[in-house]
VEXDREN-434161 format. One line per field, with one value per residue (C-alpha): z, x, y; residue in three letters; residue number from 1. Coordinates in pm, 1 decimal. Layout:
c3: c(Z,...)
c1: c(X,...)
c2: c(Y,...)
res: c(ALA,...)
n: c(NUM,...)
//
This chain:
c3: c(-9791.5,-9828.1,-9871.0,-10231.7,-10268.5,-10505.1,-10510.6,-10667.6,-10648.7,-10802.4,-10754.1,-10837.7,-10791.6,-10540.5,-10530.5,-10438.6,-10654.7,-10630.8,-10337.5,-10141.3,-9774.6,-9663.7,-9344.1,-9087.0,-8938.3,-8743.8,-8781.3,-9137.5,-9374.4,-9667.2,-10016.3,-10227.7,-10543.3,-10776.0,-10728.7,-10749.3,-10731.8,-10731.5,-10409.9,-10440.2,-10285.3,-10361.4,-10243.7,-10181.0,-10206.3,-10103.5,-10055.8,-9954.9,-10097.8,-9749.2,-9634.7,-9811.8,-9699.5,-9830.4,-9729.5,-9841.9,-9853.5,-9862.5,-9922.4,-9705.5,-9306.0,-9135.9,-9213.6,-8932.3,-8842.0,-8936.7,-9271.4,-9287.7,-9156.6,-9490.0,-9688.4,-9570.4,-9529.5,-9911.3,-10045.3,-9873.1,-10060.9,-10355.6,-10315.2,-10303.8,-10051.9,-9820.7,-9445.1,-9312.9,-9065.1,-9271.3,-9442.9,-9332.1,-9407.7,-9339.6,-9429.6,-9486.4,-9263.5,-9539.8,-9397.5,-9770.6,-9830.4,-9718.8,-9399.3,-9400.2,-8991.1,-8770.4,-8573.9,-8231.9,-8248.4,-8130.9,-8531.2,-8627.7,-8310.3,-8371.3,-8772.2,-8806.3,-9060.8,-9162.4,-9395.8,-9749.1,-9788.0,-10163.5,-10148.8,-9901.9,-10065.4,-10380.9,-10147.5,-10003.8,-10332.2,-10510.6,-10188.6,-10287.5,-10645.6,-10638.3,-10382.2,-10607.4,-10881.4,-10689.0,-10610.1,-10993.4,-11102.9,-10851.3,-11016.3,-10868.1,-10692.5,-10439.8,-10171.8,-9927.8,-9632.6,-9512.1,-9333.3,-9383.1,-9233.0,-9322.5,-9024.8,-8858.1,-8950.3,-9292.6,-9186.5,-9286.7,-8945.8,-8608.3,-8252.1,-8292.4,-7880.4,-7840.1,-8143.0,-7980.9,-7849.3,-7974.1,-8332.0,-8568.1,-8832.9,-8982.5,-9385.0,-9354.6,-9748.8,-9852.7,-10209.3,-10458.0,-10740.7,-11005.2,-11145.4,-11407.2,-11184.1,-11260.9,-10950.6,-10875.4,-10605.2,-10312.8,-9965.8,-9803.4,-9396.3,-9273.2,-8980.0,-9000.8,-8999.5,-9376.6,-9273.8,-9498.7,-9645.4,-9404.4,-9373.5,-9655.9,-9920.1,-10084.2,-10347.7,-10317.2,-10210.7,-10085.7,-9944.8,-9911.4,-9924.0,-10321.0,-10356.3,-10265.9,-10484.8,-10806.6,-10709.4,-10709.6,-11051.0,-11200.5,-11114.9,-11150.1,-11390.2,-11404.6,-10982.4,-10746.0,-10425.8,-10102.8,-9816.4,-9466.0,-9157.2,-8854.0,-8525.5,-8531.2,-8341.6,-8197.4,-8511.0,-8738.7,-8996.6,-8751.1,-8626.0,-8929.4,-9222.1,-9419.0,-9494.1,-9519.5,-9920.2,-10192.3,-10256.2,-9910.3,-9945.2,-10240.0,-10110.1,-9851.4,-10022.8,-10281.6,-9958.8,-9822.9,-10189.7,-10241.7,-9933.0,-10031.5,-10362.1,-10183.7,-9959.2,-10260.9,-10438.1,-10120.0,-10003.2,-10044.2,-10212.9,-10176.7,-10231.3,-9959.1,-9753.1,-9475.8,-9402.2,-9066.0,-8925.3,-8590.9,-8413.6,-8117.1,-7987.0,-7725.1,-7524.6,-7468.5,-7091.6,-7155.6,-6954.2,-6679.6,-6802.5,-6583.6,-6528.1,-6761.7,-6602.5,-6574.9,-6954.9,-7061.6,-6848.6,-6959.0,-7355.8,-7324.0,-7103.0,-7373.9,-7649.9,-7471.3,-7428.5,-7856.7,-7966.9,-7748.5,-7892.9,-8283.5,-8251.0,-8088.7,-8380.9,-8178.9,-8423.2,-8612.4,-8431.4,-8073.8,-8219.3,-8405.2,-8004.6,-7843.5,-8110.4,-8051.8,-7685.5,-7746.8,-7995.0,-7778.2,-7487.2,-7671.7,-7835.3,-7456.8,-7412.1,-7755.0,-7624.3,-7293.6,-7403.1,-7689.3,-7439.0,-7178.8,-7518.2,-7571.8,-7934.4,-7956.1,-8369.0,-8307.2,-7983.9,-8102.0,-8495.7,-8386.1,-8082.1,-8025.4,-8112.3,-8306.0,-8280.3,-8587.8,-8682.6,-9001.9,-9037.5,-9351.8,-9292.2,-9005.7,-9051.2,-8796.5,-8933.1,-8620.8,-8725.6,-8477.5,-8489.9,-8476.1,-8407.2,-8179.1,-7986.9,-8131.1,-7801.1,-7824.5,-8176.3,-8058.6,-7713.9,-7959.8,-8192.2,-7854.7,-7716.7,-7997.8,-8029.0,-8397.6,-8515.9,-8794.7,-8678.7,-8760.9,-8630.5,-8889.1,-8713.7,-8835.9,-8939.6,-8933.1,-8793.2,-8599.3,-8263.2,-8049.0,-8011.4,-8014.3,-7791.9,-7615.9,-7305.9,-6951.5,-6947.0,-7222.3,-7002.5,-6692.1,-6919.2,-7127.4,-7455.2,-7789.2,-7796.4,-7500.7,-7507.6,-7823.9,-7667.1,-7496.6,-7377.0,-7164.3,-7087.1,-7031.7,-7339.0,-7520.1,-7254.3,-7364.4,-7694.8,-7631.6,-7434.3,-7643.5,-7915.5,-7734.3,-7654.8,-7995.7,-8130.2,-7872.8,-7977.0,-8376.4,-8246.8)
c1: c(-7044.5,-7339.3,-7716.9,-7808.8,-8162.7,-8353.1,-8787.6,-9042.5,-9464.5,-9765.7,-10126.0,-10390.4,-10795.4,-10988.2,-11320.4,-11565.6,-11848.3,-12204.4,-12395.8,-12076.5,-12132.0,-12004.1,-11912.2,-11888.8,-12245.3,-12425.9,-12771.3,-12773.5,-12696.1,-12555.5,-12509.8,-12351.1,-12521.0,-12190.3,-11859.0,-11898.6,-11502.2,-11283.0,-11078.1,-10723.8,-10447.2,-10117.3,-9731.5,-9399.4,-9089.7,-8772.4,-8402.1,-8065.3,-7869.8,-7921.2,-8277.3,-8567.0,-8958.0,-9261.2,-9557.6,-9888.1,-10203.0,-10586.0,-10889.9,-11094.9,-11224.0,-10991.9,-10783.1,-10705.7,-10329.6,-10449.6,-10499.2,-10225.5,-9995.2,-10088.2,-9989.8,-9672.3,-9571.4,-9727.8,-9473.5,-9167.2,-9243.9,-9241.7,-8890.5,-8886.6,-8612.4,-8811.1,-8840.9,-9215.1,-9154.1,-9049.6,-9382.9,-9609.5,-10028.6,-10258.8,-10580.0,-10744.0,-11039.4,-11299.0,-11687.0,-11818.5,-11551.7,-11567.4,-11483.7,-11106.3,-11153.0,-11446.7,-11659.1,-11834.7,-12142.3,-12501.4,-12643.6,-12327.2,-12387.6,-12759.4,-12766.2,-12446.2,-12329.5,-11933.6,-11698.6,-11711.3,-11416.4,-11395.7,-11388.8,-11105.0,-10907.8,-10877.8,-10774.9,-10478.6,-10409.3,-10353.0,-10175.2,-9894.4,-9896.1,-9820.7,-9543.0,-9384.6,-9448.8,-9308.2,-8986.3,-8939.5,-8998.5,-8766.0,-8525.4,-8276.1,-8446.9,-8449.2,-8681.9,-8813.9,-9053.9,-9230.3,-9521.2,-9723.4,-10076.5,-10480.4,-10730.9,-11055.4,-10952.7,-10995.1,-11341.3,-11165.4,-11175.9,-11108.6,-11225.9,-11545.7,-11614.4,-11495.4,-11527.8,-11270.4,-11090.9,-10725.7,-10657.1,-10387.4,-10410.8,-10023.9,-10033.7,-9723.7,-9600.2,-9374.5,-9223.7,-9047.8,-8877.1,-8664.5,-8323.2,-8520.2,-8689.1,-9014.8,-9263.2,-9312.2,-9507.5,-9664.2,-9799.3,-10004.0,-10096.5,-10386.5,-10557.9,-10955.8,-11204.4,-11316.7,-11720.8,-11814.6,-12001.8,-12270.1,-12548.2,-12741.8,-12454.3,-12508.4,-12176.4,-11832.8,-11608.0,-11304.9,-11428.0,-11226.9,-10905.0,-11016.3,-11033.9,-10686.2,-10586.2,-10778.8,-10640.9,-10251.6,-10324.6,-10440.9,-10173.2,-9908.3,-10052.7,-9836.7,-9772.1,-9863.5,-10051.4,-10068.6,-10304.0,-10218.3,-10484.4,-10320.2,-10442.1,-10826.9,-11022.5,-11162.3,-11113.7,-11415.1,-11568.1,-11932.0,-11859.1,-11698.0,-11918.0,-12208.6,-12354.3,-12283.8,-12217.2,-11977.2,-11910.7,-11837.4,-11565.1,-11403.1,-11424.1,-11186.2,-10965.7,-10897.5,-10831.4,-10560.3,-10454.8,-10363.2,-10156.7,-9955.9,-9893.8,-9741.9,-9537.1,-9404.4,-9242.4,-9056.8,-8962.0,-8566.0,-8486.5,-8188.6,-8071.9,-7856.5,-8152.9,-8062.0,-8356.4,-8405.5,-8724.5,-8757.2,-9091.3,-9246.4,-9527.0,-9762.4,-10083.1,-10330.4,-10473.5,-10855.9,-11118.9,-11352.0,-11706.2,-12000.7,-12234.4,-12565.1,-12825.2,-12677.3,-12522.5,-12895.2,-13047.9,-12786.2,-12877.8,-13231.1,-13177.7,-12897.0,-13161.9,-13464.5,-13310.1,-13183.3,-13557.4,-13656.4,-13390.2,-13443.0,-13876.8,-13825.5,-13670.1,-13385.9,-13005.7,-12867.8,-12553.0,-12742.9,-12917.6,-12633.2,-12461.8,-12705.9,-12706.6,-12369.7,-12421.6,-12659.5,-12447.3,-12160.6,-12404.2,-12501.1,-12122.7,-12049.5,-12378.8,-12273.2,-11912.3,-11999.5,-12235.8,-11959.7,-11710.6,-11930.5,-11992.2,-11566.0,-11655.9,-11378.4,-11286.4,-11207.3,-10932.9,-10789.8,-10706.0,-10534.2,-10323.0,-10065.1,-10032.6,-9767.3,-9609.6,-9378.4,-9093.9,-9023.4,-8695.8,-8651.5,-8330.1,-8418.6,-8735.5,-8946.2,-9292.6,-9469.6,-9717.8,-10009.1,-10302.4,-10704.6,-10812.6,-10624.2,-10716.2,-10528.0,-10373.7,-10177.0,-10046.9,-9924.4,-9751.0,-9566.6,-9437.4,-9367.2,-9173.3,-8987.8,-8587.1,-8685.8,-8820.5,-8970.8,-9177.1,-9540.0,-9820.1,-10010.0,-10257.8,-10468.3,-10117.3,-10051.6,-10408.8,-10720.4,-10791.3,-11109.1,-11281.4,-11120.2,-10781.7,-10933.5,-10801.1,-10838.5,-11028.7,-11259.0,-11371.2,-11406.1,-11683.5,-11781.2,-11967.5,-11926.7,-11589.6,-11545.2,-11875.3,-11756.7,-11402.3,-11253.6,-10943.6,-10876.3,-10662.3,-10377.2,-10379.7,-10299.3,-10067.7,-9923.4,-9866.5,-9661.8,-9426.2,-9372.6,-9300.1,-9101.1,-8878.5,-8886.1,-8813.1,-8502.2,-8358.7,-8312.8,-8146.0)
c2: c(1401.0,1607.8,1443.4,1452.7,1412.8,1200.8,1252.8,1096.0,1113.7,943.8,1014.2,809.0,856.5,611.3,757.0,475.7,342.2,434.5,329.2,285.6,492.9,784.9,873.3,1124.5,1166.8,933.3,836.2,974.7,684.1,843.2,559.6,752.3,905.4,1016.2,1185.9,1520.0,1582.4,1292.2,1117.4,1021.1,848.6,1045.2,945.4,1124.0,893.0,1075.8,927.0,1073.2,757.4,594.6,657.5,628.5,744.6,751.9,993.1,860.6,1080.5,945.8,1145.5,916.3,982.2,735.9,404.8,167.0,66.5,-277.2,-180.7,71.1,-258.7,-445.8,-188.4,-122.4,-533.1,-524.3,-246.3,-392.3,-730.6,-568.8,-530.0,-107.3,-66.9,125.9,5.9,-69.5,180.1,456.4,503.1,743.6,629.1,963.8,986.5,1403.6,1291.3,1418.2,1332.8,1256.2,1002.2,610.2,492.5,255.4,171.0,51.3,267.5,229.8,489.4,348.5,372.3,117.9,-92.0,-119.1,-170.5,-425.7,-202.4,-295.1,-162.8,-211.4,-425.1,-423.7,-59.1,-92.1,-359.8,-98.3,169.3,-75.4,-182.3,170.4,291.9,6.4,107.5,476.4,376.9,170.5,429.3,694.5,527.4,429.4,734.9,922.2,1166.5,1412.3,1687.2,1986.0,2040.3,2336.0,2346.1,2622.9,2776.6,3073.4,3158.6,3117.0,3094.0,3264.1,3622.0,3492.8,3347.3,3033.3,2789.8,2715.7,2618.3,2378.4,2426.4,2795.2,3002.8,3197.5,2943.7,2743.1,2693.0,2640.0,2855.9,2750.8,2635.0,2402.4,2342.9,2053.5,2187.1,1911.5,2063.8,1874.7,1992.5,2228.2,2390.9,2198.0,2163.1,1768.0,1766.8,2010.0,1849.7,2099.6,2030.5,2254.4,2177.3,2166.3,1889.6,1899.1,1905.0,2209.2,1937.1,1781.4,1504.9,1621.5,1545.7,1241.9,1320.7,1163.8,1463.4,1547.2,1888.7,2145.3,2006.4,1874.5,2250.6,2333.7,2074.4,2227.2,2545.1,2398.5,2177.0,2470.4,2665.1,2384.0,2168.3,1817.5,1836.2,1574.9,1717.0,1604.9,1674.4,1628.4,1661.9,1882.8,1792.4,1898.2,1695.0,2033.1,2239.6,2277.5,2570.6,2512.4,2885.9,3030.6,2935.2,3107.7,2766.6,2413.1,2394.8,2315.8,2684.7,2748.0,2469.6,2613.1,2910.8,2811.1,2538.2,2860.8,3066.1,2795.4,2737.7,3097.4,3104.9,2772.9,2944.3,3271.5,2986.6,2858.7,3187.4,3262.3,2884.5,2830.6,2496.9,2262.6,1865.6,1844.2,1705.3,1424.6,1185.6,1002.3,807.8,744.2,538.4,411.1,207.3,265.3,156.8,488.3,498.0,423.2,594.1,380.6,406.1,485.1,281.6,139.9,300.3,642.6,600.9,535.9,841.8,1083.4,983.3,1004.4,1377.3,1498.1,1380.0,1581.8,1886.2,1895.2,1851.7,2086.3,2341.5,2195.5,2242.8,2603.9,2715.3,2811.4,2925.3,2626.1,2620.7,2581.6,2330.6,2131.5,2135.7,1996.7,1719.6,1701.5,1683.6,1412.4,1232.5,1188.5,1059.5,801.2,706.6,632.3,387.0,262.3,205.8,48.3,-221.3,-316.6,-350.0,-567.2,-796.5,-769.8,-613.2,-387.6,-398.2,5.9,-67.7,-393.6,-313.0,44.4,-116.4,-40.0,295.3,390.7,785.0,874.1,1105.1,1215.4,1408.2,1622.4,1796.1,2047.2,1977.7,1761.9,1577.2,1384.5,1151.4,1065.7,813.1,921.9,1279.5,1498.9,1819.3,2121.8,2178.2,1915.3,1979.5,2305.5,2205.0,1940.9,2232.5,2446.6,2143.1,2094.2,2119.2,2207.6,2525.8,2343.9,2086.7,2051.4,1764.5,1522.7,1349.3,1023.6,873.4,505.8,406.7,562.8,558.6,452.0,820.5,1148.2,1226.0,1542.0,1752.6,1691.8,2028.4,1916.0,1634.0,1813.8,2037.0,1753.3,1721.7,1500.1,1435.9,1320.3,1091.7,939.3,827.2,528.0,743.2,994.0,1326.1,1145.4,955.5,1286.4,1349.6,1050.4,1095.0,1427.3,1366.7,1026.5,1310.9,1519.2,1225.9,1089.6,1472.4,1522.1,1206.3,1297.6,1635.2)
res: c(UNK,UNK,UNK,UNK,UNK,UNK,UNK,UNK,UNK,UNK,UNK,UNK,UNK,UNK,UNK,UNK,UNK,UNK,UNK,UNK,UNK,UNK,UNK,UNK,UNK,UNK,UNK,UNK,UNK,UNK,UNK,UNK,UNK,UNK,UNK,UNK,UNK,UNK,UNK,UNK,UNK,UNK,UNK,UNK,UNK,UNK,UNK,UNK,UNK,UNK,UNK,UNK,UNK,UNK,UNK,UNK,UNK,UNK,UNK,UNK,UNK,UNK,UNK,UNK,UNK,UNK,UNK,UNK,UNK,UNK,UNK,UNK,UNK,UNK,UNK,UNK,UNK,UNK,UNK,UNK,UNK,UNK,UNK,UNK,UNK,UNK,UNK,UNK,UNK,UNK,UNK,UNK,UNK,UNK,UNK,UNK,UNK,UNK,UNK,UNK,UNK,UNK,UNK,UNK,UNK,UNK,UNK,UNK,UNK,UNK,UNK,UNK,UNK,UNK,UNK,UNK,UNK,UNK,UNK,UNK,UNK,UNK,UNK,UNK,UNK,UNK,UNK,UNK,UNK,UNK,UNK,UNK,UNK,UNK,UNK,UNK,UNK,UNK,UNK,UNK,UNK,UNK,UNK,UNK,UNK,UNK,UNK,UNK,UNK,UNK,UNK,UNK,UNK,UNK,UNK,UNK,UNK,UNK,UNK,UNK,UNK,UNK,UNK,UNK,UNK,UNK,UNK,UNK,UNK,UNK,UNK,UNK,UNK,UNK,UNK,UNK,UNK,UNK,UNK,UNK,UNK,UNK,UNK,UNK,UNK,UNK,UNK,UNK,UNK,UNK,UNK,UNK,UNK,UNK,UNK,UNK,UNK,UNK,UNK,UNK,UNK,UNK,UNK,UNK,UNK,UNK,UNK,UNK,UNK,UNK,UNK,UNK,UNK,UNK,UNK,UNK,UNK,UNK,UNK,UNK,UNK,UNK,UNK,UNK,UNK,UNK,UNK,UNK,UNK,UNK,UNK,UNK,UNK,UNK,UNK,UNK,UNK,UNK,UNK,UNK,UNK,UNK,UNK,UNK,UNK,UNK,UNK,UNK,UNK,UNK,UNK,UNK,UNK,UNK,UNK,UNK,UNK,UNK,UNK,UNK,UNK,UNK,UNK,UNK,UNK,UNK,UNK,UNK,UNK,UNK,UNK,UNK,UNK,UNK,UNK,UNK,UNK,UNK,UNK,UNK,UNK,UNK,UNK,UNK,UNK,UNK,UNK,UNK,UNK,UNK,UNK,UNK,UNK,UNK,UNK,UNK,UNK,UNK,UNK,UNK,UNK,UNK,UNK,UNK,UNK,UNK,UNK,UNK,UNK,UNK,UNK,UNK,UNK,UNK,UNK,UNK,UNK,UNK,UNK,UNK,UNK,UNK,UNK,UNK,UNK,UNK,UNK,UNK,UNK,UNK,UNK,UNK,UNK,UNK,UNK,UNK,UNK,UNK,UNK,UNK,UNK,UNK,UNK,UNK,UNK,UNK,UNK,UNK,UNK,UNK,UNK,UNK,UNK,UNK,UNK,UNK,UNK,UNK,UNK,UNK,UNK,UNK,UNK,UNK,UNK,UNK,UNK,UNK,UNK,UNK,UNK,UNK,UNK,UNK,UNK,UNK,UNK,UNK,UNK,UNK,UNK,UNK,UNK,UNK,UNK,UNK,UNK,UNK,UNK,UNK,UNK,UNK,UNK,UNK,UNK,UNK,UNK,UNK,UNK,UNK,UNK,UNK,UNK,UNK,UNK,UNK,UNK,UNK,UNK,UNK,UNK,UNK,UNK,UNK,UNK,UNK,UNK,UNK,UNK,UNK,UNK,UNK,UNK,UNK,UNK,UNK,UNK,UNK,UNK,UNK,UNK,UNK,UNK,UNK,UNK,UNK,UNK,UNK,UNK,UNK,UNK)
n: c(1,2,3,4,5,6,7,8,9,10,11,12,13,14,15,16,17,18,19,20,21,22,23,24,25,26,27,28,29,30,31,32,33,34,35,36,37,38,39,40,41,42,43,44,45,46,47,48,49,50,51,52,53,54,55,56,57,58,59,60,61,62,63,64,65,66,67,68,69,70,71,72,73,74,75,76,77,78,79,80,81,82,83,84,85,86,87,88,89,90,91,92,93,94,95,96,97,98,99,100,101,102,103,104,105,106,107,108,109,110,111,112,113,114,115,116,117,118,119,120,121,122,123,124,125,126,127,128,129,130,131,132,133,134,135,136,137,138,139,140,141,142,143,144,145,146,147,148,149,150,151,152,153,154,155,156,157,158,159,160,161,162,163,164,165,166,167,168,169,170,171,172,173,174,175,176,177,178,179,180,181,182,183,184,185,186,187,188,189,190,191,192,193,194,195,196,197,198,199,200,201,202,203,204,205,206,207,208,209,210,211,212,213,214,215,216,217,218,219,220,221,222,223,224,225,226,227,228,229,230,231,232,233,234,235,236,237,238,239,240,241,242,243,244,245,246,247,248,249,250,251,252,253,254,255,256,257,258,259,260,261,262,263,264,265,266,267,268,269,270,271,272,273,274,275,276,277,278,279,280,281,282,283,284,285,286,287,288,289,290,291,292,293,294,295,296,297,298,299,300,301,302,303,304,305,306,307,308,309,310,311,312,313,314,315,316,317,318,319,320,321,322,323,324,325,326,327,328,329,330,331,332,333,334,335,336,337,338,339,340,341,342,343,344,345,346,347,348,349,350,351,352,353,354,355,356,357,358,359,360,361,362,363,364,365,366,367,368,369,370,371,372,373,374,375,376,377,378,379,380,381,382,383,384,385,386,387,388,389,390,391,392,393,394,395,396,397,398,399,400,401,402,403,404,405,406,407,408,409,410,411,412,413,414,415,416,417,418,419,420,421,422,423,424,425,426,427,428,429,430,431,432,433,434,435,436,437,438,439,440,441)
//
């Protein structure tokens, strides 16, 4: 008998109140003055008759797998039928949203500063609610996945470390329709750190993914949307934008909007959709870290050489590097005295990590925690039995530092300062993938 499938979504706002911090850029405490567009958690809920998932969606920089734990123990008391594993938590990684996961840089280590747990706690909460309203609400549906294409030619994104280096320009599209041909909900997965926005915004934003989301409500007024990160730990708009500013962010959520839109009118829609989840646990490798003395010496020679860049009046992108450079000197002093003192909040509440596999008919969704290189994304898709498979990452939890490539540590720089893991973690994660991918074939 042939999969008949049943879909429901609910979307509800969680922007944080005044004075709440944003996060994203250290050194630069940012209290928030006012929401200038609003952040929201959204769901998916789809079921076959025998499996049920749900994909949730934050508008916040990261949530930890503690957290993301609670919420899925919370909906499965509530009696919804849906197996803890089977829910997907991602967060859209926006830099002028709330933080849902410790941090280890020096400015955290040095001021105390924690999470704001009440802000938290009504993240956790709503994430519960709209999965519970989601699977109420579900109705008989149809559904279509498909990609299309948005990236530097468009002047939209890409490489943060090579502007002509490896990006993922794919716009994957998740489209819900009910039996009327009524749009219920989009998910749109773009891969880009959303930092059009920088240290000078003190506004509650969701960048640009808030802007493909206008874009689709005003098109499809009534439709839930959905935002999912793709792996772009090295992906960024630093070489591609005219300036760091709200405009510049609409300009290229309505860019990525516009090309979801076009996705849509040529997607083919069914109900005969199997589901399948499939999981598994892991411990990253973690790097060795050097020693005190030449931590200390290579922060205070990373911080020389950025003032001497910023007070020459040298380009703002040299400049913004060698902060950069500096930045992820000093994560790894920040990193090594925390873990002589055994204060490892970021390690301990993401451990282990978990790699995910959502199958939507002959589709394949792979969920990953914390921020990912783009190479890896794309030797997952490469390696994949499935022509349709496409990478979330910051799923189910974050990760201590960024997952970057064995050639991005032989050169160096701030992602690889400001991580606890190593080439090999990522190396890790893929074939744990690959494996997971083969086995739903």
């Amino acid at each position: 008998m042939s999969a008949k499938l049943r879909a429901g979504s609910s979307s509800r706002e969680i922007s944080p109140r005044k004075g709440v911090s944003l996060a994203g850029y250290p050194h630069h405490p940012r209290p928030n003055k006012g929401v200038h567009d609003p952040l929201y958690a959204s769901c998916l809920y789809l079921s076959d008759g025998q499996t049920q998932l749900a994909i949730v969606t934050l508008d916040i920089i990261g949530l930890s797998k503690t957290y993301v734990q609670i919420i899925r123990e919370r909906v499965c008391m509530a009696s919804s039928g849906i197996p803890e594993k089977n829910i997907m938590i991602s967060c859209s990684h926006s830099h002028s949203a709330p933080r849902g996961s410790h941090n280890m840089t020096m400015d955290v280590f040095e001021t105390g500063t924690a999470l704001d747990e009440a802000y938290v706690a009504m993240v956790i909460e709503t994430a519960v609610d709209i999965v519970a309203e989601a699977a109420a609400g579900a109705v008989p549906a149809e559904l279509g996945i498909e990609k299309g294409f948005c990236g530097r030619e468009q002047g939209v994104g890409g490489n943060r470390r090579d502007p002509l280096g490896p990006a993922d320009p794919e716009v994957w599209m998740i489209g819900v329709k009910d039996l009327n041909d009524k749009l219920l909900a989009m998910l749109v997965k773009y891969t880009l750190h959303p930092t059009f926005l920088h240290s000078d915004n003190f506004l509650v934003s969701a960048d640009y993914p808030g802007y493909i989301r206008k874009y689709i409500n005003e098109k499809f007024p009534g439709a839930t949307f959905l935002f999912a990160q793709g792996t772009s730990g090295n992906q960024s708009p630093r070489y591609f934008r005219s300036g760091k500013t709200f405009a510049e962010a609409e300009r290229v959520g309505t860019a990525i909007g516009k090309e979801a839109e076009q996705i849509l009118k040529r997607m083919s829609f069914t109900s005969d959709i199997p589901l399948l989840v499939e999981s598994q646990e892991i411990n990253l490798d973690l790097r060795n870290f050097p020693k005190k003395e030449f931590a200390e010496a290579s922060v205070e020679e990373t911080r020389k050489a950025w003032h001497l860049l910023r007070d020459s009046g040298a380009p703002e992108s040299d400049v913004w590097n060698a902060e950069l450079l500096f930045l992820g000197a000093e994560d790894t002093l920040s990193m090594l005295m925390l873990y002589e003192k055994g204060e490892l909040s970021a390690l301990n509440e993401n451990s282990p990590m978990e790699v995910q596999i959502l199958c939507i008919g002959d589709t394949r969704i792979v969920g990953l925690p914390g921020e990912i290189f783009v190479e890896y994304g794309l030797t997952i898709q490469y390696r994949s039995p499935f022509p349709k498979t496409f990478v979330i990452e910051l799923a189910n939890g974050s990760l201590p530092g960024y997952v970057a490539t064995e050639q991005a540590y032989a050169v160096g720089g701030y992602e690889t300062g400001a991580s606890m893991l190593t080439g090999k973690s990522g190396l890790q994660l893929v074939e744990t993938a690959v494996e997971l991918l083969f086995k739903t074939r």
